[in-house]
N, C-alpha and C positions, 0 to 999 in steps of 0.2 A: 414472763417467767423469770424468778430470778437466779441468779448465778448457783445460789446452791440448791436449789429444787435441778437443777439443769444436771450439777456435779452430780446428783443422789440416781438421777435416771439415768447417765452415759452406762454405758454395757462395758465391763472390763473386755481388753481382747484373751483370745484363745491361748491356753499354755502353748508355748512350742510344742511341735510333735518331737516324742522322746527317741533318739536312734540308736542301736547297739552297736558300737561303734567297735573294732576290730582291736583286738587288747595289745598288738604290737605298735598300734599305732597314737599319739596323743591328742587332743582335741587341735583342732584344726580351725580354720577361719571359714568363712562362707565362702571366702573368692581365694581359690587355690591356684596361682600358677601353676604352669606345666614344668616352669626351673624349681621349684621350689624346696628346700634341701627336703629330704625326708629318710636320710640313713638313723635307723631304729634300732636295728641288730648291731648288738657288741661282741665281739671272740672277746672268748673269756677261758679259762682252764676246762672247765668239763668238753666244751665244741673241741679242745684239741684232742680229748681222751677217746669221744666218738666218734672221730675221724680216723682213729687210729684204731679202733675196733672195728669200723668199717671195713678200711686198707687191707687190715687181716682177712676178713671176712671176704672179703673180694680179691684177692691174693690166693686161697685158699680153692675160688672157684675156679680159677684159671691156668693155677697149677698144679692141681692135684692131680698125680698120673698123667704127666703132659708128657710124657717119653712111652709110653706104654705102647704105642705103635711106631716101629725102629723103620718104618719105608716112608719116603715121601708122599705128602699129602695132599690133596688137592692141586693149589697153584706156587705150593712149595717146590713143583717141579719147575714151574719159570720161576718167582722169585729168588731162590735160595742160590737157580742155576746163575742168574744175576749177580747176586751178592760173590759168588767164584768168580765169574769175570772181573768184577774190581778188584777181586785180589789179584789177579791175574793182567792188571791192567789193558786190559783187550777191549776193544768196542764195539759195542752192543748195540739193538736197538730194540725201543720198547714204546707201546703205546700212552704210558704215563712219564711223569717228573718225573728227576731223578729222587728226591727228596729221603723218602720212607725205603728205596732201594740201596741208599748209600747206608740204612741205619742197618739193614737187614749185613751188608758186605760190614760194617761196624761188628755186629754181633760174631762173624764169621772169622774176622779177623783178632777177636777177643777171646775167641772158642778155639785157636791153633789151627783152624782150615788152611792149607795149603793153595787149594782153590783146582784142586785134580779131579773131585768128584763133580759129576755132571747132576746131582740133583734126580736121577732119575732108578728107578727101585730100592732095594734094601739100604741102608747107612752103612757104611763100612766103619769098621771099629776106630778109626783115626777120625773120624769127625763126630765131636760133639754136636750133634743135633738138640739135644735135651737145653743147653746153656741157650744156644741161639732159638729154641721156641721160650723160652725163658724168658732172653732177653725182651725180646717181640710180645714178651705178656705182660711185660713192665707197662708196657701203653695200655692194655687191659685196665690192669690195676688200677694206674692214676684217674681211671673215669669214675669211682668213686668217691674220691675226696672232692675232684671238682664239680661233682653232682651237689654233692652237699656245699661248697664253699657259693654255687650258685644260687641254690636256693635261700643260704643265706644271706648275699647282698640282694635277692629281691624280698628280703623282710618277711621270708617267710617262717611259722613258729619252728621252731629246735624238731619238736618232730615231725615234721612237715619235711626236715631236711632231711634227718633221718629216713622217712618213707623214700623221699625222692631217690636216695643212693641207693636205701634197697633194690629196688625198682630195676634200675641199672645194673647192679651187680647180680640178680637172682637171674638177668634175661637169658634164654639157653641160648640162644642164635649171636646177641652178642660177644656170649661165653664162648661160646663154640670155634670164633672168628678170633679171639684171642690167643688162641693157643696152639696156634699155631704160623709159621715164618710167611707171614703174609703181609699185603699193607694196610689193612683195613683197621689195625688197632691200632696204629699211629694216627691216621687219617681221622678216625672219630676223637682220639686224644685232642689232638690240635684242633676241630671240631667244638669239641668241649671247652678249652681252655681258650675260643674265642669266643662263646656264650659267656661264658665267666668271665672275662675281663671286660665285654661290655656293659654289663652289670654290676661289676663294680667301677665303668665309668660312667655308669647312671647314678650307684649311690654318690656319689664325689664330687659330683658337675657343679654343688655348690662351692666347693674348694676350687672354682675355677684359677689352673693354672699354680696352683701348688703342686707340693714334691708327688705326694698321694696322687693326685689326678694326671700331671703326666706320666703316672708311674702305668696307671691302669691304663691310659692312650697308647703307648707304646708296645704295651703288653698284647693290648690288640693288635695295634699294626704288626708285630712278631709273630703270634700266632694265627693271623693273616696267611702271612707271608709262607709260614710253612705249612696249612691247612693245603693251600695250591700248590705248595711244592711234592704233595702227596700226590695224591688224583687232581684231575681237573676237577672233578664235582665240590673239591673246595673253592671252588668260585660259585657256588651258591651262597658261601657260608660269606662270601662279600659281597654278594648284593644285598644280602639280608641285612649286615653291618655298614654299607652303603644307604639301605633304605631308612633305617634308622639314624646315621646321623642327619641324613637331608630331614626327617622332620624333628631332629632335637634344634637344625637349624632355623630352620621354620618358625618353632617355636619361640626361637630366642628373637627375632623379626619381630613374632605376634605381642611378644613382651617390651616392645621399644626401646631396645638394648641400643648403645650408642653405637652408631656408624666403627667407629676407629674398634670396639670392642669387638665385635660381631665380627669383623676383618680380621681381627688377632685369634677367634675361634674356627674362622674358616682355614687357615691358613696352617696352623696346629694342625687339623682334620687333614690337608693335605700332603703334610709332612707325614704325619705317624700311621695315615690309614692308606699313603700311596704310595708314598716315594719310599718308605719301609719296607713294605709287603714288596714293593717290584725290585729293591736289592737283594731281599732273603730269596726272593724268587730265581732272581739273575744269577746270585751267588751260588746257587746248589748246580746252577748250569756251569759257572765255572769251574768247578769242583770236580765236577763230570768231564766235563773234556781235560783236565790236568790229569785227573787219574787214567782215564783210559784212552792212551798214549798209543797202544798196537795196534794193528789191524786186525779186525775180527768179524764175524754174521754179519754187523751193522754196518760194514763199509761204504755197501753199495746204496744206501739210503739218500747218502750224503753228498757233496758237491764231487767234484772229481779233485780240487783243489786240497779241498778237506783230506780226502782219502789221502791223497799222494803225501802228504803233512804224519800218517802215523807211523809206529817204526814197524817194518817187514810189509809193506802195502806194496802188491805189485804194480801201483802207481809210481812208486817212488824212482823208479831207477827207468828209463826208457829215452829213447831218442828225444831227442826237446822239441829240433826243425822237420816238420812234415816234410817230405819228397813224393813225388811219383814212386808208382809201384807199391808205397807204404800199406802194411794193412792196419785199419784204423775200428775203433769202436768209439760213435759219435753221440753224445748224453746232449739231450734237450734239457735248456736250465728252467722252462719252467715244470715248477715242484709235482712230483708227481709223474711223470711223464714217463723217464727213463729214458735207454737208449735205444738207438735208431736198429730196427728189428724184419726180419719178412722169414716167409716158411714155405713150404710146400702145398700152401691151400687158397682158394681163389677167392674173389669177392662175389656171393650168388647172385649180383645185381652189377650195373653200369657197366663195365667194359670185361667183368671176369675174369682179367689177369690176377697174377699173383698179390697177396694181402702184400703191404705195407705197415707195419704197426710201431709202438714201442713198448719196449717191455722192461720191466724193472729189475729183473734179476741179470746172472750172468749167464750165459750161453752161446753157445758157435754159431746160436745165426744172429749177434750180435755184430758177425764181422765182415767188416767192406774193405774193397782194395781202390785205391784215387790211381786213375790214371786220369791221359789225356784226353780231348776230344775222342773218339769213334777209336778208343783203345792206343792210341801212340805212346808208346816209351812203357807200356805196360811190362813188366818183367825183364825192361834193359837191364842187364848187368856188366854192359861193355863199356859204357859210358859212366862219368861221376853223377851221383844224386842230385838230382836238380828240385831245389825247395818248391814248394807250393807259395803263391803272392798274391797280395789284395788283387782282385778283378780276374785272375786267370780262370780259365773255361773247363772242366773239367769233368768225368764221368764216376758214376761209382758202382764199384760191380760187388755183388752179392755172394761173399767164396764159399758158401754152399752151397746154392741154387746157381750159381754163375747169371744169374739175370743183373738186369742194372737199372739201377734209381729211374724212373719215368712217370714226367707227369702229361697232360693234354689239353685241351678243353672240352675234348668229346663226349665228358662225362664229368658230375658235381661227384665232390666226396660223399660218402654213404650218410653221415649224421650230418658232418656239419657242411650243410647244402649249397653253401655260397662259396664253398673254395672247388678248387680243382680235385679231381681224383687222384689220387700217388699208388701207382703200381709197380712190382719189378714184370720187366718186360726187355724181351731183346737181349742178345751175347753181344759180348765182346768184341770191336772190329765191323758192328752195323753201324753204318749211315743213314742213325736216326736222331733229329735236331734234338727230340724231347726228350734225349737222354742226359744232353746237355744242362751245365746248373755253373754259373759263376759263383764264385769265394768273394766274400764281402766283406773286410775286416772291418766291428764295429769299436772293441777294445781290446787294448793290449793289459795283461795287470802283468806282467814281469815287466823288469827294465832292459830289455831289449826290444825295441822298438823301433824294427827293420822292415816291415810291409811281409814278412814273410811269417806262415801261419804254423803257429806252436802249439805244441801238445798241450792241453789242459790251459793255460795262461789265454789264448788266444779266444773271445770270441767273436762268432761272425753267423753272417746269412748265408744259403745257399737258395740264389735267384733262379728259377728257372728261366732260362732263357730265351725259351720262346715265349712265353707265355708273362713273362715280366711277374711272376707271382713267388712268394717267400715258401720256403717247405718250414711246415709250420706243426708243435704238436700240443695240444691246448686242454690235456689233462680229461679228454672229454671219449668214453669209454667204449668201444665198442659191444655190442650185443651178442649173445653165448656165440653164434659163428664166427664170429673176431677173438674168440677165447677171453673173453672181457679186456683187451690189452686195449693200451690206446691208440687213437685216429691218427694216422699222421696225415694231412691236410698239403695244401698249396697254397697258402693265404694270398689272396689277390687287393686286399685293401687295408694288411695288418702294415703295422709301423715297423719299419725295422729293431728297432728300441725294445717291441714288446720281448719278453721273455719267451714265451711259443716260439718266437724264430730265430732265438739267437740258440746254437749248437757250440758244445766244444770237443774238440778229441779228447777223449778220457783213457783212454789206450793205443798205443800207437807201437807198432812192431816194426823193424826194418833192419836186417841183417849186415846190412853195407854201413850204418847209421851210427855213432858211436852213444851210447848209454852216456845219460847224465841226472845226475843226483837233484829230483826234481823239489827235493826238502828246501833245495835253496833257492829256488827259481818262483816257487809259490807265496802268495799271501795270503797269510789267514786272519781272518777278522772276527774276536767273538763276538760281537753284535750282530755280524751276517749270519755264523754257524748257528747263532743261537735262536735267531729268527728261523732260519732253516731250517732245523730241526722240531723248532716247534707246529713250522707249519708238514712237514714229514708226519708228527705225532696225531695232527688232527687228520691227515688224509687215514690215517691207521685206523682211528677210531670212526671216523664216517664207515670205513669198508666194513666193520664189524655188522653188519646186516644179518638179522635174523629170517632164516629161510622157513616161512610158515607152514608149506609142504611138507617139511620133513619134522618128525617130534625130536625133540631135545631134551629131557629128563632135567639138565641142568638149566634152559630158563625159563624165564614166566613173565606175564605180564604186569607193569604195574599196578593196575586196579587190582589183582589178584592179591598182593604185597598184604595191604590192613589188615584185609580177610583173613589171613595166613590160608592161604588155599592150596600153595604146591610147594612145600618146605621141601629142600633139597637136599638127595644123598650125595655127600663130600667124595665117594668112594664108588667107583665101575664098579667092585666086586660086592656081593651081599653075600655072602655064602658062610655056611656055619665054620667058626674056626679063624673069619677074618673079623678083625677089627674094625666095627665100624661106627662112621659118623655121620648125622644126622642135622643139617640145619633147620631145628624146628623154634620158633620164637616160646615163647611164655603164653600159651591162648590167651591167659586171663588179662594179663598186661599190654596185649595188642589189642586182643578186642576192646577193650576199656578205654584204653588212652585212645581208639580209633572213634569211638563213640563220642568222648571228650572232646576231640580235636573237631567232628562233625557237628556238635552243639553250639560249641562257642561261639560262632559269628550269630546263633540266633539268639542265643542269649547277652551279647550286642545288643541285637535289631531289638528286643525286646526291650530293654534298661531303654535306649534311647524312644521306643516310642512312646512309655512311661511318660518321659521325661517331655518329650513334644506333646504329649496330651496334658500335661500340669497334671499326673497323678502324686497321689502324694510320694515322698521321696523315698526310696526302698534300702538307700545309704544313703551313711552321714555325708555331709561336705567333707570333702579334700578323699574319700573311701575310692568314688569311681575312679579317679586319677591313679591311685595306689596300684588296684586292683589292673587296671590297664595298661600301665606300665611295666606291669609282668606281663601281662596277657599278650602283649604285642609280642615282647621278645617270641615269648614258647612257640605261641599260636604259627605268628611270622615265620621262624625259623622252620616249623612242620612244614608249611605251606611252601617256603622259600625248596627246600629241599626235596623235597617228592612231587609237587605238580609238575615241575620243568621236565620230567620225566615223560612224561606224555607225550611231549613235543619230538623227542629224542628218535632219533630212525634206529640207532645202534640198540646190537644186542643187550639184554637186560636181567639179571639175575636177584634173587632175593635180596643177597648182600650189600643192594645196592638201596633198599632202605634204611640198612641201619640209623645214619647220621641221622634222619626225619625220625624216627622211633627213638632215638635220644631224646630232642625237644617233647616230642610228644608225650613220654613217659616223665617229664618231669613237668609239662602242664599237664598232666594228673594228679600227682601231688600236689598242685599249686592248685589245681580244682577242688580237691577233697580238704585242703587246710581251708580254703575258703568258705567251701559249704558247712564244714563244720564250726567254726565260729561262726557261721551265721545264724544256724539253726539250732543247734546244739549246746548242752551244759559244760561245762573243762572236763567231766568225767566221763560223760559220755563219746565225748571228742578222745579220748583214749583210747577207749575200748573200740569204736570206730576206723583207729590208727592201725590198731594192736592186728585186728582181723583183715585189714587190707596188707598189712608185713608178713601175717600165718599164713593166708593165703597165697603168696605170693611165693613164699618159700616151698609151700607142700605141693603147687602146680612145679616150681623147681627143680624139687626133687622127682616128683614122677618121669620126669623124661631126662634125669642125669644121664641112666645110662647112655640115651645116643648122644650127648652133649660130654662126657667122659671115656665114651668109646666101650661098644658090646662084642664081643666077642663070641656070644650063642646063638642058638639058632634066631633067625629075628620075627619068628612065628610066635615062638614065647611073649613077644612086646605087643601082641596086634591089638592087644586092648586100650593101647594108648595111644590107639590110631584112629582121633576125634571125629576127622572128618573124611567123607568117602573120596574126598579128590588128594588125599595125602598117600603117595608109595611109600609109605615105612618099609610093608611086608611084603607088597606085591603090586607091581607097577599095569597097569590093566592096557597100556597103551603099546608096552615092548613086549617083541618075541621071543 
């Protein structure tokens, strides 16, 4: 056959298949890195004039008649009470960061609060309330531009970003939490503004290590750092910004980046995404102990060193050198515990003498008197005070119950079954061994290091001494008979060292003794405090335990949350003539972005089993990658922030979706700009836009008034009570 009979019969090959390829984005290679630059979107003048239409627009939602109810609201009565204590420099305790509480005590201090009013019923005419919900709606507000400023660095079209803010600003449950002195609109703020700055260090990665791209690293580590200095649940919003750099690092691996480079972008990531976030973190803790310098509620939380350290603490001023006779109050240092406790009621098991426990607040049967063995020197006042010293043998009598410290082997403690049982048992003046307990000095932290044992400064063991076993209290709880307080134990095999048995005097009284100025004898460490404290704040928030027996109108489950199944009244009172507010979301923007958020992983699995089956390609090259690189963030971040909920023992309230219904509401917009370039003409992808923003607005306005506050009877609303498990008008569960 010859060469051109050959050329005449070859078969041309097949056209490529034609793609419609995404109009924000340029033609593309067939082999797309995952670094590969792809910043599309330009600001330009009109982006700043819609941002600023917006801003109004969302400004507008979150102040309008934001004073119209003059009495505290909701958790305005602890917050705002908060923000008075820092002006008040007094010390508090709370189960979050200081962060968004220092903004709220900012606003209060900007407003001319004095810090007199306790936050709780009507405002008195000397406190601006109105400025300081104001202020607090400022974080409202900015979650509009950073809606749009996000959507923008992930390329998506002008109205797309638009929609997205919409979305945001029209939500009533968002709105509602805006607007008033709470922390939840700083919290989603810095929230937001660390989705956005990830995003724009995704558009930028190709500028590695220019001004731009550390600009946006940093940005994140900042808004990091103050997302967690809000609530703890912004450490969701850093694993999700953790999980994300581990696979842009990955990535940069899977691209054969040079050793020494790859090193210089890990090392960045740890600078600006760790060591950032944990000084803005640390920082807000310092700030907090500088400002609140007095003694206050949250004393007793805190080390006994700490206390005696603020001005007016009846720590501060007391005998320094224990003696015989002394009456003391003895605080276990490990966290949680409190001090050393007994009452009038028995143990219904093992030996049924009197409970032993420890309890965390203050009270008179907090107090023990040290004498000698089987009572000697108890109540001498003819003789000079004789110190207490490492080794000596000593008794402690209980001055309400007059009984005395006793442990045995006759019987295990109640829970924890391998120590000894600790009971009060026996007066004063018996010749009983097991009343007996040697002083063990383990540290001294003042500079007086004499073998004799000091108030607060000093700690130590108390060895029972028959039984060679440590009295021990190891934060572990007793059952409703014990009044949930803790166990106090005999440890027979604990280390001296541990925490559970090391005790200090935290109060110490003795009439003969002379007072000494204990501000100078203590140290304080803000690395200890602040550790301490933060493990205080996690013991705070485990106890928050939701009792299932009893209904609570304010919380709800989180699988309830998407559904919007039990929207909550902000307000006890419902009654005609009171103001009231309603935490109800957007139906249409939850259920949708819920819907959304539950497709995408199968429209995932879908694209990829296309793609394993060699169907033909349904996007262009370099499109999947685009589209995925949004998707991860939104998707991510939803997921990142409401599954972990599930996990959670503590109480749970609606509010505590919002951050997850940020992401999720703007991968809606990022689902519906996608589906409509794909499927759709440019004008029809308008009109498409147009009717998901009308929409969005007239579900808005329908339920303003409880998002604005109603003040009629609320039987007139019951038509905008969608679903039969919402109380708007009438709660079917209370009497």
């Amino acid at each position: 056959m010859s060469p051109t009979k050959h050329n005449k019969e070859k078969k041309e090959p097949p056209p490529p298949l034609q793609h419609k390829s995404f109009a924000a984005y340029p033609a593309h290679t067939n082999s797309v890195s995952a670094s590969v630059p792809y910043q599309r979107n330009v600001w330009d003048r009109q982006d700043r004039w819609i941002v600023a239409a917006l801003t109004l627009l969302c400004a507008f939602t979150r102040l309008y008649r934001i004073g119209r109810r003059n009495v505290s609201s909701w958790d305005e009565v602890h917050f705002g009470k908060f923000g008075a204590l820092y002006v008040n420099r007094t010390f508090y305790h709370d189960l979050h960061p200081p962060a968004a509480k220092l903004l709220v005590a900012l606003s209060e201090v900007m407003a001319g609060h004095n810090g007199t009013f306790n936050f709780k019923g009507e405002y008195p005419p000397y406190v601006n309330y109105v400025f300081m919900r104001q202020f607090m709606a400022l974080f409202g507000i900015g979650l509009a531009p950073l809606a749009y400023l996000t959507c923008h660095q992930l390329n998506m079209r002008r109205r797309a970003c638009v929609l997205a803010a919409l979305f945001v600003t029209l939500d009533n449950a968002t709105c509602v939490m805006s607007r008033f002195i709470l922390l939840d609109a700083p919290l989603l703020f810095f929230t937001a503004a660390s989705l956005c700055s990830v995003a724009g260090l995704q558009n930028s990665r190709h500028q590695a290590f220019s001004r731009t791209w550390w600009r946006w690293l940093l940005f994140t580590g900042a808004s990091l750092g103050l997302v967690a200095s809000c609530k703890w649940v912004g450490f969701l919003t850093i694993g999700l910004v953790g999980l994300y750099t581990i696979d842009e690092l990955l990535n940069m691996y899977s691209d054969c980046l040079a050793i020494k480079t790859l090193a210089s972008h890990f090392l960045a990531r740890v600078l600006c995404l760790i060591v950032v976030p944990l000084i803005i973190y640390a920082a807000c803790f310092k700030v907090h102990f500088v400002v609140l310098n007095r003694s206050g509620p949250g004393d007793s939380r805190m080390p006994p060193a700490f206390q005696a350290s603020l001005i007016g603490s009846p720590l501060g001023h007391q005998p320094f050198t224990v003696a015989y006779s002394s009456q003391l109050t003895l605080r276990s240092l490990h966290s949680g515990s409190g001090l050393l406790h007994s009452h009038a009621h028995r143990y219904p098991m093992g030996s049924q003498q009197q409970q032993i426990t420890c309890y965390g607040h203050s009270d008179t049967n907090n107090e023990w008197i040290i004498a000698r063995p089987q009572g000697e020197g108890f109540n001498d006042t003819s003789s000079a005070p004789e110190p207490v010293r490492h080794g000596d043998v000593v008794s402690l009598m209980h001055r309400q119950t007059k009984t005395m410290l006793h442990s045995h082997r006759a019987h295990m403690a109640p829970v924890s079954t391998k120590d000894y049982e600790v009971t009060a048992y026996g007066k004063l003046g018996w010749k009983d061994r097991n009343n007996n307990w040697r002083v063990e000095i383990v540290n001294e932290q003042s500079k007086v290091v004499n073998g004799e044992l000091h108030a607060i400064t000093t700690q130590f063991n108390l060895r029972h001494v028959s039984t060679n076993c440590l009295l021990s209290a190891a934060a572990v709880k007793l059952p409703s008979w014990g009044f949930r307080q803790t166990e106090v134990s005999c440890s027979r095999e604990g280390s001296p060292q541990l925490l559970a048995n090391l005790w200090v005097v935290e109060k110490h009284v003795n009439a003969r003794l002379p007072k000494a100025d204990m501000r100078s004898m203590v140290k304080r460490s803000f690395l200890r405090d602040f550790v301490q404290l933060n493990i205080v704040m996690a013991r705070s928030n485990n106890a928050l335990i939701p009792d299932r027996d009893k209904y609570n109108h304010l919380e709800s489950d989180p699988w309830t949350w998407p559904l919007l199944l039990y929207p909550m009244r902000m307000l006890g009172s419902w009654k005609k003539g009171d103001i009231k507010y309603y935490e109800v979301g957007n139906p249409l923007l939850w259920w949708s972005s819920t819907i959304c958020c539950v497709l995408l992983p199968l429209q995932i699995f879908l694209y990829f089993a296309r793609r394993q089956r060699k169907a033909p390609a349904v996007w262009a090259p370099g499109e999947a990658l685009h589209y995925w690189n949004g998707a991860k963030l939104l998707w991510g971040g939803w997921f990142m922030h409401y599954i972990p909920f599930f996990a959670m023992g503590r109480v749970t309230y609606i509010h505590h979706v919002l951050p997850a219904l940020y992401f999720a509401l703007l991968l809606l917009a990022f689902e519906i700009d996608y589906l409509c370039r794909r499927i759709l003409q440019n004008r029809l992808q308008n009109v498409i836009v147009g009717i998901w923003a009308v929409a969005a607005l007239a579900v808005f306005c329908w339920f303003a008034p409880l998002t604005f506050g109603y003040s009629g009877a609320i039987e007139e609303l019951k038509y905008r009570q969608w679903l039969p498990t919402w109380n708007l008008y009438r709660d079917k569960y209370m009497v």
